[in-house]
C-alpha angles and dihedrals in degrees: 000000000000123000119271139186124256090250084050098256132149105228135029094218111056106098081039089060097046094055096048082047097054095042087051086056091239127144121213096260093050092047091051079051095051085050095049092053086060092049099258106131106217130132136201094280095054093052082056096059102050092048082059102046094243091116137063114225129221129228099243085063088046084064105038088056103045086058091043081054100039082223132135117258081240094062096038079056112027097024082238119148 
């Protein structure tokens, strides 16, 4: 059985990533292009369903968007500074 949240979504970081990516002024589909220039393939749908906790997310994005952010993993996963 995979890991889940306690509100039964799929990853810990979606309403996290919607709000860097609103603050960065990206929409989902430039943010699937800034993810496609470092080598991550991942469109605009994609994008949607992690926002929305319908989709598990590897390690590798974790990455990738932790460096398109310039975050901490802490705060991409706990929301900690």
């Amino acid at each position: 059985m995979k890991q889940r949240t306690d509100t039964g979504g799929k990853n810990l970081i979606g309403e996290r990533l919607k709000l860097l990516r609103k603050q960065a002024k990206l929409s989902q589909r430039d943010l699937a292009r800034e993810l496609q220039l470092i080598g991550i393939d991942m469109d605009k749908n994609v994008i949607t369903r992690i926002e929305t906790n319908k989709r598990y997310v590897t390690d590798f994005e974790l990455q990738a968007l932790r460096r398109i952010f310039d975050i901490t993993y802490d705060y991409l996963i706990d929301g900690v500074e």
